[in-house]
C-alpha positions as CSV (number, residue, x, y, z in Angstrom):
1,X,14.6,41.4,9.1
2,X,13.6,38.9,7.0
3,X,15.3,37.2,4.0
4,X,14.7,38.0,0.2
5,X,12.8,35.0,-1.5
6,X,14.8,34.5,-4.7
7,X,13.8,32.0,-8.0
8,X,15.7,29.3,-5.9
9,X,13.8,29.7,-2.6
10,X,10.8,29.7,-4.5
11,X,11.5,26.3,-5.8
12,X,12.0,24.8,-2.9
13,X,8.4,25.7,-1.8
14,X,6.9,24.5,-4.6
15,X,8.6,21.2,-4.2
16,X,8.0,21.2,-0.7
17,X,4.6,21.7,-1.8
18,X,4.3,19.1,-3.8
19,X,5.4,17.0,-1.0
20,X,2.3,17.4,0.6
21,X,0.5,14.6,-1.9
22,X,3.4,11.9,-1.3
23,X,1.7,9.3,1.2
24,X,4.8,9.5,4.4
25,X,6.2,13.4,3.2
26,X,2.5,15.2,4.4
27,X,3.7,15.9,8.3
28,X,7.5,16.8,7.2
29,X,6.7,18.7,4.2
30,X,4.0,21.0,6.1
31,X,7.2,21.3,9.2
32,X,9.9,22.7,6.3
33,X,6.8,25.2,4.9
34,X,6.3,26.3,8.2
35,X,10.0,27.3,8.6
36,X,10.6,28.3,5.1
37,X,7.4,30.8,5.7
38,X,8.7,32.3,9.0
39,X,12.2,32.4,7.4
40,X,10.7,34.5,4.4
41,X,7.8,36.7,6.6
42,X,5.1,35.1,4.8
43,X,1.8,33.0,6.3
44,X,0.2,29.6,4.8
45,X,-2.3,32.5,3.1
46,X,0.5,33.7,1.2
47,X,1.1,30.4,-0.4
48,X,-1.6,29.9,-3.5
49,X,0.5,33.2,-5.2
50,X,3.5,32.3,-4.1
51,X,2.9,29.1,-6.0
52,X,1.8,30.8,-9.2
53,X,4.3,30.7,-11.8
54,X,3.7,32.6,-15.0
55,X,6.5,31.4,-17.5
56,X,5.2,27.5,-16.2
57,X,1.5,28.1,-17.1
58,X,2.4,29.8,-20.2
59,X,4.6,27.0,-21.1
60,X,2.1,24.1,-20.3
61,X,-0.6,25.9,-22.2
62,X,1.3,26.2,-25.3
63,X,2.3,22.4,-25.4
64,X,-0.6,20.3,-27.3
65,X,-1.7,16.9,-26.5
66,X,0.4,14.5,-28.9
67,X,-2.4,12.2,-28.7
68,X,-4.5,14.8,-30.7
69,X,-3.0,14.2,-34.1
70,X,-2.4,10.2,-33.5
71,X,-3.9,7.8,-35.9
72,X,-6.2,4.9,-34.2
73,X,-7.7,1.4,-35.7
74,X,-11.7,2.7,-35.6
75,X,-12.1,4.6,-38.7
76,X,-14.4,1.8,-39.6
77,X,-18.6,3.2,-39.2
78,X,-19.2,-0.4,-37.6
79,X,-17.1,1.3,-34.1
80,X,-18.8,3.8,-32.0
81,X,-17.2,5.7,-29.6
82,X,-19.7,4.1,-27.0
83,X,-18.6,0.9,-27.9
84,X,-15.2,1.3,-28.2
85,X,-15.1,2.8,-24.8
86,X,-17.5,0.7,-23.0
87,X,-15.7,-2.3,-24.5
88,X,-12.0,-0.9,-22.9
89,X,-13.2,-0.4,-19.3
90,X,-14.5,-4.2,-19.0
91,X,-10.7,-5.2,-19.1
92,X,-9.6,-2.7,-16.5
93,X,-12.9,-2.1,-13.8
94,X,-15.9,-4.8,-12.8
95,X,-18.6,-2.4,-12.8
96,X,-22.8,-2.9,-12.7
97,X,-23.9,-2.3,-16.4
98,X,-25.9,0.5,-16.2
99,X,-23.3,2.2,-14.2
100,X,-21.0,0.9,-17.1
101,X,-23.4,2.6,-19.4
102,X,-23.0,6.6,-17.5
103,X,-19.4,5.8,-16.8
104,X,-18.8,5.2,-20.6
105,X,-21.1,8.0,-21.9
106,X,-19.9,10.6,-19.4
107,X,-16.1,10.2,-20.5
108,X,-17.2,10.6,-24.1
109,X,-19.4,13.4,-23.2
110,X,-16.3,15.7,-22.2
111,X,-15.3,16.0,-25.3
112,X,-18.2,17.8,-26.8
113,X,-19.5,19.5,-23.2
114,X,-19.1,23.1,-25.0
115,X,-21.7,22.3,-27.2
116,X,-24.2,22.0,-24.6
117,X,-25.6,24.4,-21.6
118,X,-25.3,22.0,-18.6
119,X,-22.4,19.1,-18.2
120,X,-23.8,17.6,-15.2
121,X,-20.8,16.1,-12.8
122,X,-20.1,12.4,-12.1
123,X,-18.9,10.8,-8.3
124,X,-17.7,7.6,-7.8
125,X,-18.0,6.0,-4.2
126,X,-18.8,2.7,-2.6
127,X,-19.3,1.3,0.8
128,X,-16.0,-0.3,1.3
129,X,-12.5,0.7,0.5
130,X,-10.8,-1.0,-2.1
131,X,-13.7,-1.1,-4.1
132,X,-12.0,0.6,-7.7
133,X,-12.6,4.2,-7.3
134,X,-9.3,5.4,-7.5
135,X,-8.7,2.8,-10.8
136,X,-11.4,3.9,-12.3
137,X,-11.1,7.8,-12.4
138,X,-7.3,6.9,-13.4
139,X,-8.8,5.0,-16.2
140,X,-11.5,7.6,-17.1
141,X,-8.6,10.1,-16.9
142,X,-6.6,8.8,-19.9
143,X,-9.8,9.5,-21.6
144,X,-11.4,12.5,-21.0
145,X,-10.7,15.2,-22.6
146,X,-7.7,17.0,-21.7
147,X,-7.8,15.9,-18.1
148,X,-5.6,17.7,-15.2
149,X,-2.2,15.4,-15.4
150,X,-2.0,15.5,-10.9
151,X,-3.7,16.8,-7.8
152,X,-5.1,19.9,-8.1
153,X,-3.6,21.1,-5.0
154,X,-4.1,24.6,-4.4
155,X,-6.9,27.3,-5.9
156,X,-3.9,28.7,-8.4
157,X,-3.1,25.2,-9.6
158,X,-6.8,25.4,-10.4
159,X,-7.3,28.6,-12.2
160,X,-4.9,27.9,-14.0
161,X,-5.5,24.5,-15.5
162,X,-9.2,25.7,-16.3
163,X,-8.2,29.0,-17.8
164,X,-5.9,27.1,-20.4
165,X,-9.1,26.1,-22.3
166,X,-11.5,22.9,-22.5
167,X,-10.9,20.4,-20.0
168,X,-11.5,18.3,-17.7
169,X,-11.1,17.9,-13.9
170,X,-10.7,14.5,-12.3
171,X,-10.5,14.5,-8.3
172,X,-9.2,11.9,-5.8
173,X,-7.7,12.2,-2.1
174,X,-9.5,15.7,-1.0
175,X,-8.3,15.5,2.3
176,X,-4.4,16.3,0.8
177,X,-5.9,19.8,-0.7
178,X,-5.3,22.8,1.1
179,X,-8.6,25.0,2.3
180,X,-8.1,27.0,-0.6
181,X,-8.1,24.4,-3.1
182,X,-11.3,23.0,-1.5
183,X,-13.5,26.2,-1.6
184,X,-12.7,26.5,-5.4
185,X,-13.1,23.0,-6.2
186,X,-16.6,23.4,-4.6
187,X,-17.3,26.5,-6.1
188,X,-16.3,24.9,-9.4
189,X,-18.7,21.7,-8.4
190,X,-21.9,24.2,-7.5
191,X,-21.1,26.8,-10.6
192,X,-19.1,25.1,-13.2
193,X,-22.1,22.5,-14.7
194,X,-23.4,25.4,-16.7
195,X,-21.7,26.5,-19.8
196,X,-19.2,29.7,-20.0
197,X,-19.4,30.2,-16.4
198,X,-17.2,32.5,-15.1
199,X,-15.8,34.2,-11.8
200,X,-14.2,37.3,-10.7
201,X,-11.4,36.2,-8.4
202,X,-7.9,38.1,-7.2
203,X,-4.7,36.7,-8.4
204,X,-1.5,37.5,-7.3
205,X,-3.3,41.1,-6.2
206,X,-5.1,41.8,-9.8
207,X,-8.9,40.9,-10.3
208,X,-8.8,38.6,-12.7
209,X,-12.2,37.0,-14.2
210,X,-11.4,33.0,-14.4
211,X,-13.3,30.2,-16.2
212,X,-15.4,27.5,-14.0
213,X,-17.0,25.5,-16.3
214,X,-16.0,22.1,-16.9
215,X,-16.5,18.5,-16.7
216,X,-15.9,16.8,-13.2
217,X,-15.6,13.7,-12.0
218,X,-14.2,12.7,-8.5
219,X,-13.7,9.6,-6.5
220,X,-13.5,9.3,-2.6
221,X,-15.4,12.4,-2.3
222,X,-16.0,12.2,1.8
223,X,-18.3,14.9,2.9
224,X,-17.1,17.1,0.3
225,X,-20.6,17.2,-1.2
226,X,-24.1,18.3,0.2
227,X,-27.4,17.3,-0.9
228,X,-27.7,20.8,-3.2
229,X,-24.4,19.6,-5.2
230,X,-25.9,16.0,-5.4
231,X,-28.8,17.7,-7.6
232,X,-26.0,18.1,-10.5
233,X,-24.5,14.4,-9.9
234,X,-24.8,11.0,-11.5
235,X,-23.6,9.2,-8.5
236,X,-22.5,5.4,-9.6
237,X,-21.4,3.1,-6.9
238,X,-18.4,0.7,-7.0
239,X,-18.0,-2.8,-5.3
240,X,-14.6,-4.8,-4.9
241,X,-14.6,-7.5,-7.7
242,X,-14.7,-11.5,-7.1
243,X,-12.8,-14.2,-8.2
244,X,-15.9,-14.3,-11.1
245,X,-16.0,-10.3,-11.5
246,X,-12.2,-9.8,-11.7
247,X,-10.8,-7.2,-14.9
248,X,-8.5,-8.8,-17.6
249,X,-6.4,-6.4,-17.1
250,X,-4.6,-4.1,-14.5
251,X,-3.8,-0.3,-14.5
252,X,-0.6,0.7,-15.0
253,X,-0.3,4.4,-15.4
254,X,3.1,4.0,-17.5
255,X,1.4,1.6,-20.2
256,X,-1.6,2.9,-21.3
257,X,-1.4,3.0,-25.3
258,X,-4.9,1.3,-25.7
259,X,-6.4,4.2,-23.4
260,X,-4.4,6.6,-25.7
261,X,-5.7,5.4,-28.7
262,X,-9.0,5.8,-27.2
263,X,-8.5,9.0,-26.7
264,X,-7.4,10.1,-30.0
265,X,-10.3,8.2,-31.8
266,X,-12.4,10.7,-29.4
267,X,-10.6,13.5,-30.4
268,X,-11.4,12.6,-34.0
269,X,-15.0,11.8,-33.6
270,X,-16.2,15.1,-31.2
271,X,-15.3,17.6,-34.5
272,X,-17.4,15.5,-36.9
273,X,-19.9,14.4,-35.0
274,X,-23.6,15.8,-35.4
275,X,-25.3,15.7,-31.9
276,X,-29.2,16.1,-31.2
277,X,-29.0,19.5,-28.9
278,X,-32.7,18.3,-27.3
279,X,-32.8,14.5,-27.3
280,X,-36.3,12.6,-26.2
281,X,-36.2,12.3,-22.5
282,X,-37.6,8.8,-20.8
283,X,-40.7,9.2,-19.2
284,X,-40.7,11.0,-15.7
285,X,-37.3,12.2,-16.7
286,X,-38.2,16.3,-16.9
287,X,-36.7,19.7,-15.0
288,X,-32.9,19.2,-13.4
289,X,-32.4,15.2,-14.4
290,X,-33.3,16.4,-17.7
291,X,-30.9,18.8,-17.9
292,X,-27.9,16.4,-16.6
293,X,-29.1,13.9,-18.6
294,X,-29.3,15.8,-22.1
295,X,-25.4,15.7,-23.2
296,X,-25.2,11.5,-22.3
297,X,-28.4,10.9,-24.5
298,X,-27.7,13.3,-27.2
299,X,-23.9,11.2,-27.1
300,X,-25.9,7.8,-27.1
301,X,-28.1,8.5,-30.0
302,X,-25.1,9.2,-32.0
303,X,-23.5,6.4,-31.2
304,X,-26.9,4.2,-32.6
305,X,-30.1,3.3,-31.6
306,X,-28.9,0.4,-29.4
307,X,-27.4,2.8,-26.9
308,X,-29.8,5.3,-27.0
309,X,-32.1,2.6,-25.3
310,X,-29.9,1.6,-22.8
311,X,-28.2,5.0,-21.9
312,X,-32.4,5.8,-21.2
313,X,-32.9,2.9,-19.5
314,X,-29.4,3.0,-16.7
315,X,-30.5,6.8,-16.3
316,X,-34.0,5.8,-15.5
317,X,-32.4,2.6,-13.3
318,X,-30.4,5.5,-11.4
319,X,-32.4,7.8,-10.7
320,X,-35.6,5.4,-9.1
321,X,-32.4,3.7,-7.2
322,X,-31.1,7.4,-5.9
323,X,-34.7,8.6,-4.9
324,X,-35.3,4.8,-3.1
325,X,-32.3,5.1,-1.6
326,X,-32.4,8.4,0.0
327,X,-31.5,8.2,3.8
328,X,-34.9,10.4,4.5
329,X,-37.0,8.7,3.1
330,X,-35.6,4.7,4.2
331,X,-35.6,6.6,7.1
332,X,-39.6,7.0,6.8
333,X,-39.9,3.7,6.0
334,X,-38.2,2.2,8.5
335,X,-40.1,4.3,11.4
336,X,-42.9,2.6,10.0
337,X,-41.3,-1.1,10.4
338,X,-40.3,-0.5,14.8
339,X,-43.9,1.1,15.1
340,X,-45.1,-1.7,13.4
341,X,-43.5,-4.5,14.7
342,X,-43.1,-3.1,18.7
343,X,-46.6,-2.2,18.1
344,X,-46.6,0.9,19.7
345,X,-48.0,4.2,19.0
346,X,-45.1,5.9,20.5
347,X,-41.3,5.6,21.4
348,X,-38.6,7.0,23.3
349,X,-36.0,8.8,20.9
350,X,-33.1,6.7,22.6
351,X,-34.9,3.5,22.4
352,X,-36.0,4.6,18.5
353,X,-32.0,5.2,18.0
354,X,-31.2,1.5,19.3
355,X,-33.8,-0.4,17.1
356,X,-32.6,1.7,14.0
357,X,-29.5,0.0,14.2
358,X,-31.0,-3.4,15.2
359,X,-33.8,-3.7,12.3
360,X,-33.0,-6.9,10.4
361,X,-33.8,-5.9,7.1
362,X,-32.3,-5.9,3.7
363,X,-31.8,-2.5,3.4
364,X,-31.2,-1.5,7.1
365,X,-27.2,0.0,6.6
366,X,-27.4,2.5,9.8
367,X,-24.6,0.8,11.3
368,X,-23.1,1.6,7.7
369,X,-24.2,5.0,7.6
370,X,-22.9,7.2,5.0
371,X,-24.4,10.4,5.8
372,X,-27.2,12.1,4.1
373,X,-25.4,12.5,0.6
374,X,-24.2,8.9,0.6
375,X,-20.6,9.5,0.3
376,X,-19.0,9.6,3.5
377,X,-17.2,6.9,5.8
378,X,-19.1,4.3,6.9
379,X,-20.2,4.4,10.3
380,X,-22.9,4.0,13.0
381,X,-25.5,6.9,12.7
382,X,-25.3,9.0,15.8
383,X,-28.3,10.5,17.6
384,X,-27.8,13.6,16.0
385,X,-27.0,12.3,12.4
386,X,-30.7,11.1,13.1
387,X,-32.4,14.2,14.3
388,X,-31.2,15.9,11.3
389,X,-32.0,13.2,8.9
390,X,-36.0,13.2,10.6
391,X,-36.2,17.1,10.5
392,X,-35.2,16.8,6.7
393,X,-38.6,15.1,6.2
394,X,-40.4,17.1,9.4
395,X,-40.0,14.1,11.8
396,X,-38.4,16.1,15.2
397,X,-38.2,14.5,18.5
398,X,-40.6,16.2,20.5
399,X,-42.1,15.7,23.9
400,X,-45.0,12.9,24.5
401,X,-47.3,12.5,27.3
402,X,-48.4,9.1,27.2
403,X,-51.9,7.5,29.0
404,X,-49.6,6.2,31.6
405,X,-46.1,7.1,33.4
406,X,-44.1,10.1,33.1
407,X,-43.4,12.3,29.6
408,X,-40.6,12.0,27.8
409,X,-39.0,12.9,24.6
410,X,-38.9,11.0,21.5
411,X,-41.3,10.2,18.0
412,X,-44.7,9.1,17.5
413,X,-46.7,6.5,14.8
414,X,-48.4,9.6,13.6
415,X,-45.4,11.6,12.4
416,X,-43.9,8.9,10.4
417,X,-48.0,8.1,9.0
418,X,-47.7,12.2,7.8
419,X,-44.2,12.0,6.1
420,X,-44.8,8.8,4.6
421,X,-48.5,10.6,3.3
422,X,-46.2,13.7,2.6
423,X,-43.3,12.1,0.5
424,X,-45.1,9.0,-0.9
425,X,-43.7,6.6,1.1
426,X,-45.5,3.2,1.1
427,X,-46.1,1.0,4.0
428,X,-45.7,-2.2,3.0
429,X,-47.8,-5.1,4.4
430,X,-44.7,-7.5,4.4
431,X,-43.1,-5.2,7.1
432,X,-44.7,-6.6,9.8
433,X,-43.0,-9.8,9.4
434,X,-39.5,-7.9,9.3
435,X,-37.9,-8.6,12.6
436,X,-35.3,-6.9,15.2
437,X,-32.5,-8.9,16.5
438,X,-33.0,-9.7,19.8
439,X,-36.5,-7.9,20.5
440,X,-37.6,-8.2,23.9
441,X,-40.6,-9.8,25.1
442,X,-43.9,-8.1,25.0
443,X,-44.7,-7.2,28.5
444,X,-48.6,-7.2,29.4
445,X,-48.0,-3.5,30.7
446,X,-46.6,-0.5,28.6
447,X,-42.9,-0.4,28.4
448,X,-41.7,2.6,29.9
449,X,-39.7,3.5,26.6
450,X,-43.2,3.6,25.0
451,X,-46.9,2.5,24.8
452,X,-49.2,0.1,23.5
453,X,-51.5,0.8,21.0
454,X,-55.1,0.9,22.8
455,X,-53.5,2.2,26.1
């Protein structure tokens, strides 16, 4: 027979719960849930409503930011909030400057995103750890617009920080959040962009329709996203700081009454503010980029001509890196560089694999790989990381008979000639300089990993 669970046990499993986020409590935490469960009858699918509380929501909901209502030094026209903002971060985060530019313009668009149909969402990563994500979604968080004050850790904590009104959710550490929390924090990535979406959704036994739209922005993201919820993302990418590069100042989440004060100038401002609902678009810029990039031009423009031009010109800068920079297409490219420089017209898929992650070229990072959307751990690309990537662009290993020796199983010139023809890939002259480390001498009869052109 199992125990009643009484307002007292209850609080020990939200604590316990809360336990799970504290680097060194994860493993004993999840232990006492798994005995305070059995003890009570219950399973780990009972725990998002056993975690609800009511009178708590209620409670948080009817407390108003103080920030709201608190005076700040930039009454003055000559401030803009782009300005003011842009101005804040270069003490706390070394950044690129166009990055600077969408980082700046994306925390002042959350506090006017109702006004428009899409608020696109915004990932930080980087290459290497310890590069400033996590500082620089704390930053941003201070200045968002009503931003969730800890980890949203389970699909309750969720619906109920988004059904409380206009906010905005800032993620870090996804690999602390329960399954649950994870499938609504996607669904909230892949539905919440467009304006008064919503969501039928059962909580604590009752259908319940819930809110998903809301600004996002998340750090250390993993393989949390795919390639579809890239298509709503304006991914900026972080780099540890130098000696030359390092911020004035560092974070310190108990001493942040500049950020405050930048906060309730932005508070002030997004009432009064007057905002173009179809700003021009840059050239090329037309379709989904033009729908993520309306809300940070229309904020620009407001903010002056001066950052209209250069909020067009870093979204333009991103958006030529992010289509360069696509794992597919380098991918193309650099099929094109070993056919070239092995001079053959076809290759083993095993000997293809080990010059990938030879080529000696500026913008060869396959030992680095970071997986088709960018943002997970760097790591060598793996045989079938790179049959998926080809079959994204119609490159498959398939079998080849050559003039000479046996068949095998790998790629041919005239694959990569049709994708690079298909996708606009250029084949530059100056890649058949590039070179491979350590590339073996040319034999006078066809390697048996592959043959000679004219064979």
């Amino acid at each position: 027979m199992t125990e009643k669970i009484t307002p007292k046990a209850l609080k020990r499993l939200r604590d316990l719960h809360a336990s799970l986020s504290v680097p060194g409590q994860r493993t004993k935490a999840m232990e006492e849930i798994d005995k305070w469960l059995q003890k009570y009858g219950k399973t780990w699918n009972d725990v998002p409503e056993l975690l609800y509380d009511e009178n708590a929501v209620a409670a948080k909901a009817a407390a108003s930011d103080p920030r709201d209502a608190q005076p700040h030094p930039y009454e003055n026209p000559q401030f803009t909030p782009a300005g003011v903002v842009y101005g804040l971060t270069e003490k706390y985060l070394a950044m690129e400057p166009h990055v600077r530019v969408i980082y700046t313009l994306y925390i002042i668009a959350t506090h006017v995103y109702p006004q428009f149909m899409i608020i696109p969402r915004l990932a930080l990563v980087s290459e290497l750890p310890d590069s400033g994500k996590t500082v620089a979604l704390d930053v941003a968080k201070c200045m968002m617009l009503r931003s969730n004050p800890d980890i949203l850790s389970t699909g309750a904590a969720v619906t109920d920080f988004i059904d409380e009104g206009p906010g905005t959710i800032g993620l870090d550490e996804l690999d602390l959040l329960d399954p649950e929390a994870r499938q609504y924090l996607l669904l909230l990535w892949n539905l919440g962009h467009k304006r008064g979406a919503t969501r039928a959704l059962m909580v604590k036994g009752k259908r319940k329709r819930v809110k998903l739209s809301a600004p996002m922005m998340a750090a250390g993201l993993g393989s949390f996203l795919g390639m579809a919820q890239l298509t709503r993302t304006f991914v900026l990418e972080m780099h540890r700081y130098t000696e030359e590069t390092k911020p004035e100042l560092e974070f310190d989440d108990e001493h942040t009454a500049d950020l405050d004060t930048v906060y309730s100038y932005l508070r002030h401002w997004a009432p009064r503010v007057k905002l173009k609902p179809d700003p021009a678009m840059p050239p090329g810029v037309i379709a989904r980029d033009a729908d993520n990039a309306r809300i940070l031009l229309s904020v620009a423009d407001a903010c002056g001509t001066g950052w209209g031009k250069r909020a067009r010109e870093a979204i333009v800068f991103l958006l030529e890196k992010a289509k360069a920079e696509r794992p597919q297409i380098v991918f193309i490219r650099h099929g094109l560089a070993i056919f070239d420089m092995l001079e053959i017209d076809a290759i083993r898929s095993t000997r293809f694999h080990q010059e990938l992650k030879r080529l000696d070229l500026p913008d060869a990072r396959w030992t680095r790989y970071r997986g088709p959307s960018g943002m997970d751990v760097a790591h060598p690309i793996t045989p079938d990381e790179r049959a998926k990537l080809g079959a994204m662009v119609g490159i498959t290993v398939k079998k080849v008979t050559p003039p000479r020796g046996k068949q095998f199983r790998g790629y041919t010139l005239a694959q990569f000639e049709e994708a690079a023809r298909v996708y606009g890939v250029e084949r530059e002259a100056g890649r058949r300089s590039a070179r491979v480390h350590q590339l073996p001498v040319r034999r006078a009869v066809p390697p048996s990993d592959g043959w000679k052109k004219g064979w």
